[in-house]
C-alpha positions, 0 to 999 in steps of 0.5 A: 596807400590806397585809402580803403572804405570803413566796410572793406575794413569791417569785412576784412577785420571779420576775416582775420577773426575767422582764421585766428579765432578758428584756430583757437586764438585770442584776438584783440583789436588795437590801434586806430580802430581800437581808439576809434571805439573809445573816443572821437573817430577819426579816420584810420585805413588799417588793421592792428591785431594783437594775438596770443601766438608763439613765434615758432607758429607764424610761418604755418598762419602766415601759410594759412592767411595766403591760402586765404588771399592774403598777401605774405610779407616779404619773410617769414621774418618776425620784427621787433618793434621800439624799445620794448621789442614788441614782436609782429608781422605784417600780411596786406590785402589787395585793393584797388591799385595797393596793398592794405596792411595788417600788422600782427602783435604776439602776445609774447610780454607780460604786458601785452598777455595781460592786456589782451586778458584784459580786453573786452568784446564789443559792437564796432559797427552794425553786426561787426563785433570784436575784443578790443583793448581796453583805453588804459591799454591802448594809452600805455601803447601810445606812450611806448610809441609816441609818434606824432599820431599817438600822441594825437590819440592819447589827447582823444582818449583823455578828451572822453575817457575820464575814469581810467584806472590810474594805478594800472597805468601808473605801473606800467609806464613805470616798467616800461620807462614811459612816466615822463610821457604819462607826465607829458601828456597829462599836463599837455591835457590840463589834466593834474596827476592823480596821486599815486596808486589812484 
């Protein structure tokens, strides 16, 4: 994959906030931008987006993002991702000799909608503004997926964020079945549980 520049990001961040945010959506930025905001930077070279969007309105936005130049998915298919069955599609743009992706969470799970209430607006870069998940958020993300590279992000998360609300991570990681993780990571972070409902 073609490894884009921190402004092309920037540039086509802004786009997609246009288009959605103008057809009277609430965004959210997550993902390795979203990490990136509230910890140690590392590279990242796409775009994640979660969006109060129903199902039934994806084929006309995916319509109105390829008038907009960017390229649809195969399908107008929606996928479940991971246990939870977190619906999204992906849309990509061109650059250089490859496409660059943006995946597309929906909104669709109390967990998800809550989050995205939760997000906050902040300065990305010099004139770049977005909502963005806030760390216990992106953290009970991570748990769910953990990959390799999740884990990665949790341990930047835990190396600055040192005042997270707990009792809201707690209840999460407890819905989604993820506490043996939470458990996993803190310990990995020599960091010792905080008592329940702290």
């Amino acid at each position: 994959m073609a490894r884009p520049p921190a402004r092309e990001l920037w540039e086509r961040l802004q786009h997609l906030q246009r288009i959605l945010e103008g057809r009277g959506l609430t965004v959210a930025v997550m993902g390795g931008i979203a990490v990136n905001a509230w910890t140690i930077p590392a590279p990242t070279y796409d775009i994640d987006l979660c969006v109060d969007l129903r199902e039934e309105d994806v084929p006309g936005l995916i319509r109105v993002l390829e008038a907009e130049g960017f390229v649809p998915p195969p399908t107008a298919w929606i996928e479940s991702v991971g246990t939870p069955k977190f619906r999204e599609f992906s849309v990509s743009w061109p650059f250089q000799d490859g496409l660059i992706p943006a995946d597309i969470y929906l909104a669709t799970q109390p967990f998800q909608r809550e989050a995205l209430r939760r997000s906050r607006r902040i300065e990305l870069a010099q004139g770049v503004e977005a909502r963005i998940l806030t760390p216990e958020d992106l953290l009970i993300y991570k748990l769910i997926a953990w990959r390799n590279k999740d884990r990665a992000a949790i341990d930047r998360l835990f190396a600055v964020q040192n005042q997270l609300d707990w009792a809201y991570v707690r209840e999460w990681a407890e819905s989604y079945g993820v506490m043996d993780r939470l458990r996993d990571a803190w310990r990995d972070a020599a960091i010792a549980p905080p008592p329940a409902g702290g």
